[in-house]
N, C-alpha and C positions, 0 to 999 in steps of 0.2 A: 750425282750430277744434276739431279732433279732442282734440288734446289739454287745449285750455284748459280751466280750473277754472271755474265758474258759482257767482258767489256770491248770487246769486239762489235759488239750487236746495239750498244751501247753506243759507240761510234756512225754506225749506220746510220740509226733513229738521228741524233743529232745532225749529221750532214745532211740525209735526208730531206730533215723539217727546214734548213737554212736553204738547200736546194729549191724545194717548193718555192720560199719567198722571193728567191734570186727570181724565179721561172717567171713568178703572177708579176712581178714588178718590170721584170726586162719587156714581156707581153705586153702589158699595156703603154711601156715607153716608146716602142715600136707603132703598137695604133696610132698614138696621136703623135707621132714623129716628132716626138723630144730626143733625138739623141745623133748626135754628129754623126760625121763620116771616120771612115778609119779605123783602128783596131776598132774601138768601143763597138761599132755597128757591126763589124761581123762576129765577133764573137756572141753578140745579141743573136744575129741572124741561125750562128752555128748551134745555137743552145735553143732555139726555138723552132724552126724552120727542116734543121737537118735532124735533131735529136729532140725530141721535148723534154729538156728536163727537170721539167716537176711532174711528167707522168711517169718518168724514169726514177724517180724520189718515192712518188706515190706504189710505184710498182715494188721498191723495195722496202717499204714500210708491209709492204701485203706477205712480202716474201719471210719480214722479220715475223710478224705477227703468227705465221706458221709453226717459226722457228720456235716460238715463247709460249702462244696463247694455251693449245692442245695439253702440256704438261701444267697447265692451269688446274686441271681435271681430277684429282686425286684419287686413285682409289682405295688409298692406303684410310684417309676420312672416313668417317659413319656420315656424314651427312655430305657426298661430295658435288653432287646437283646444286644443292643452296649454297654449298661453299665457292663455285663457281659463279654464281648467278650473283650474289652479291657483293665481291670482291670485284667481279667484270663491272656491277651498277655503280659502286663508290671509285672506282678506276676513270670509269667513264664521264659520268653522267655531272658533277658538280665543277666542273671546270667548262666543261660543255653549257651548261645551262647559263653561266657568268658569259660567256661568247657569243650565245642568244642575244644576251639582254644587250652589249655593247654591241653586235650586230643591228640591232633595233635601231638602236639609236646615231652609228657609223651611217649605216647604209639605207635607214626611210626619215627616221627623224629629223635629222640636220641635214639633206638635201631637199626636204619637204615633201617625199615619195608617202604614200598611203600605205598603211596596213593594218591588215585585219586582226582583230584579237585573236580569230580563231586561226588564222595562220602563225601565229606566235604560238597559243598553247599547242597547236599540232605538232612546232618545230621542239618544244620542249622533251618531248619525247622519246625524238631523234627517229621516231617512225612515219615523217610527211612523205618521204619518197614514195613511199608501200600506197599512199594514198592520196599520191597525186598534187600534193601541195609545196609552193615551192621552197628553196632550203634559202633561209636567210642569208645564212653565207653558200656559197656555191660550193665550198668541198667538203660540204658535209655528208657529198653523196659517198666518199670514200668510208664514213662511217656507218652507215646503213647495209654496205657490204659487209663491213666487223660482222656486224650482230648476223648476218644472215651462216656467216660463217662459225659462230658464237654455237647458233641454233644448230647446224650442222655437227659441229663438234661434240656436242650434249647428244645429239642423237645416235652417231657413232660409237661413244660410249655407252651409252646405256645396250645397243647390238654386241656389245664386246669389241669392237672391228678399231676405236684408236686407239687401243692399246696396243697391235700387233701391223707390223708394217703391211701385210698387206692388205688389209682394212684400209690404211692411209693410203695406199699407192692406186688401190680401184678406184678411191675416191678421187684422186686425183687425175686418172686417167678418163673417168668417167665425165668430169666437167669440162676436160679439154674435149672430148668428144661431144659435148655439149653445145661447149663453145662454136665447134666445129660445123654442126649441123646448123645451129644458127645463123652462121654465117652462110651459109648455101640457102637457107630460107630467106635468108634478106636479100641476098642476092636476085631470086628468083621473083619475091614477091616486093623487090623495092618498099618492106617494112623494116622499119629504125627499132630492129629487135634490139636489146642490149646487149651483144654480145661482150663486151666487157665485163659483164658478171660472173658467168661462168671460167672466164679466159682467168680473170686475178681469182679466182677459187683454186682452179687446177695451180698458180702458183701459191696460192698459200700452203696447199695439201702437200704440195711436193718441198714447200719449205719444213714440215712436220719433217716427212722425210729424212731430207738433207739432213739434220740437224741429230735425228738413227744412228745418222752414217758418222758424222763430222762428229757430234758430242758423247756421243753412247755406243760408239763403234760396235754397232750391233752387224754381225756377219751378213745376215739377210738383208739390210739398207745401203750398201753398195750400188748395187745391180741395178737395185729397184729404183735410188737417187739420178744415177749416172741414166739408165734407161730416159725416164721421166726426162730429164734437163734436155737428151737430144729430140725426143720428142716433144713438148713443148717448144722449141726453138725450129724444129721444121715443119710445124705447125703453123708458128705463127704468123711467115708470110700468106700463105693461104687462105688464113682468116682473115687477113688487113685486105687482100685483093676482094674476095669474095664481100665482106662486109661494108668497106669501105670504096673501094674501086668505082664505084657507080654510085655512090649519093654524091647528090646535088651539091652539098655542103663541103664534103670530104673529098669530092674527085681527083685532086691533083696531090690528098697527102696518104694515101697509101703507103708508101714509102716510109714516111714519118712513125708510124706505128711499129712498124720492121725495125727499122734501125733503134728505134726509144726501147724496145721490147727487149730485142739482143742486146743492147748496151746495160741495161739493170739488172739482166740474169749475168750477165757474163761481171759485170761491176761486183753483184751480190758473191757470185763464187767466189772470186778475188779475195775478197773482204771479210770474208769466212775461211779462208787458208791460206793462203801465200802470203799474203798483204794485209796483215790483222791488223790495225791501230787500236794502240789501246795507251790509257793516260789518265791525270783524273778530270781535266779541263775537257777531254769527251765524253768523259762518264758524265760530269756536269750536264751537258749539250744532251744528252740521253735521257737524261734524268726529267730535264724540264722540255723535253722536244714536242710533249702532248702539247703544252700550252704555246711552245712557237708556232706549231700548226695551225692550232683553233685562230691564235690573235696577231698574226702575219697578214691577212688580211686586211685587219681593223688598221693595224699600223702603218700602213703602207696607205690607207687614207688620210691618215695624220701626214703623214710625211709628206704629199701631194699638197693638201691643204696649209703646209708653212713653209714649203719650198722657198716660194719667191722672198719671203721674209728673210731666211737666211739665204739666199744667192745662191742654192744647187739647183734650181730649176735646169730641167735639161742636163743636167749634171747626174748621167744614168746609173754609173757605182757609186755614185757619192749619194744620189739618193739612195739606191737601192742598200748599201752600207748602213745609212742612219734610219732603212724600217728593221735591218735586223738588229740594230743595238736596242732599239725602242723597242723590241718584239722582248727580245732576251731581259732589256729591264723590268718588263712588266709579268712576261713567263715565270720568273724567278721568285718573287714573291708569291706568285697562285700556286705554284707545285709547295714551297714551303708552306705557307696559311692556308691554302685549300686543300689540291692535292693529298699533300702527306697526310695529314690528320683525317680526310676522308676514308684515306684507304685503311689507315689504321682500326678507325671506328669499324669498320666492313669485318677487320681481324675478330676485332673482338665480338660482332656479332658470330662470326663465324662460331667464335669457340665458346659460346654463348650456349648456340645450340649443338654443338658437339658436348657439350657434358651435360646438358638438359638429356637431349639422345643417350647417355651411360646409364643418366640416374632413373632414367624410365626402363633401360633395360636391366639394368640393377636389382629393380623393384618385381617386375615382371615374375609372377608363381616359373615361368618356364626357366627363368636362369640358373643355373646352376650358383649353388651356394658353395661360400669356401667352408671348411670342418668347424671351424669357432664358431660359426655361425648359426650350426644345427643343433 
């Protein structure tokens, strides 16, 4: 099962990534009240206001990433540290850096906003959060948690502890308790700790988990999944109150965090058994969903920017419609020409140094020779 493709999960990643765009474009038609009365406005309202959902998207992209990333990790490899590290760097990092630049040029260049060299090469790295600097595009804070989790992962394994579910499952309990105490310190000391960091770890860790349970029906990941998911889930009003409840910013959407939290664990489960969708038009959508994410953004300032031109101005699913066809036009070509072939190259470095690693141990006076050879 290690290796099989889940086109289930496949499905996710893609609605997902379209979720996000619906979420940033319905928000901002509401700020500047472009959009009638009537259906259109409450279902704007209902998706923003009652439920967020692109954090309900973003939360099940953290959930999938669990599901996937950890079996990244091979131990079956001679060299599974590098084989991880650079399959996750050609995964990540050249689709991302193309987002930079058209970020650059979207969001300071052609409004005439300032920026610094050194905050572009900071954001190239995808580590400005860690130090402070800010992210060209705004959800690339969702990717600086990857890597934290990334780091986590690696460390785990090298303890022995992701290999065996309850390695996974402390981890995961551990961050929600994390999560938890953070939120009592924020509370207490009205500081803007992050508790979101810890809160989408404990759901990554528990999507490792789940996936024990759901794809490798391993005995011991039952208990250990179903445990986690109700804890987790009556957790997280307590953290939304606690954390949220009393800033300034956040007062009145306590609520909102509750409901967005439950509705993407309880969507995720769904989605993962009962209710699998699976097809090749969402394997599609799965395949290129990195790139809807990064350039759903960029698109949806295009689409702003030629509204009035073509007559959907105000025209909130017709615009919102034409950033995700513009997103998926442009996606599609970067996962084909960039993507793919990046991740490929990454392979072959891989196996690069997995038989450079044979031919040193080969050579090695310690190894053991075959009889022809003495």
């Amino acid at each position: 099962m290690r290796g099989a493709r889940l086109g289930y999960i496949d499905t996710i990643r893609g609605l997902a990534a379209l979720g996000v765009i619906y979420y940033h474009f319905a928000q901002y038609l509401m700020r500047t009240g472009q959009i009638g009365s009537g259906v259109e406005q409450r279902i704007f309202v209902a998706l923003t206001q009652y439920v967020d959902l692109g954090k309900v998207a973003v939360i099940m992209f953290f959930a999938v990433s669990g599901f996937v990333v950890p079996y990244s990790l091979d131990a079956r490899s001679s060299v599974p540290i590098r084989q991880f590290a650079i399959t996750r760097f050609f995964r990540l990092y050249p689709a991302y850096w193309l987002s930079v630049l058209l970020g650059v040029i979207a969001f300071y260049l052609l409004p005439g906003r300032i920026i610094s060299t050194a905050t572009i090469l900071t954001n190239l790295t995808m580590l400005q959060q860690f130090l402070g600097i800010e992210n060209i595009i705004l959800l690339y804070w969702t990717l600086q948690i990857e890597l934290i989790f990334y780091a986590l992962c690696v460390i785990l394994f090298l303890a022995g502890l992701l290999q065996r579910t309850s390695g996974i499952a402390i981890s995961a309990a551990t961050m929600l308790l994390a999560a938890l105490a953070m939120a009592v310190v924020r509370y207490q000391l009205a500081k803007a700790l992050p508790v979101a960091l810890p809160l989408s770890l404990a759901i990554m860790f528990w999507g490792a988990v789940w996936r024990r349970w759901r794809v490798e029906q391993r005995a011991d990941a039952k208990r250990a999944a179903l445990t986690l998911l109700v804890l987790i889930a009556l957790a997280v009003p307590l953290i939304s109150v606690l954390a949220y409840g009393r800033d300034v910013g956040f007062g009145q959407n306590w609520y909102l965090y509750i409901s967005t939290y439950w509705a993407a664990l309880i969507l995720f489960v769904l989605l993962t058994t009962r209710f699998r969708i699976e097809g090749p038009t969402f394997a599609w959508l799965g395949a290129i969903s990195y790139g809807l994410y990064l350039f759903g953004p960029i698109a949806q300032e295009a689409v702003i920017a030629v509204a009035p031109s073509l007559g959907i101005e105000g025209h909130g699913h017709l615009m919102i419609a034409a950033a995700m066809i513009i997103t998926i036009a442009f996606a599609a070509p970067v996962h084909r020409w960039i993507e793919r072939p990046c991740v490929r190259l990454g392979r072959r470095l891989v196996r690069a140094l997995e038989q450079n690693r044979e031919r040193v141990e080969a050579s090695s006076p310690d190894h053991p020779q075959p009889l022809s050879a003495r």
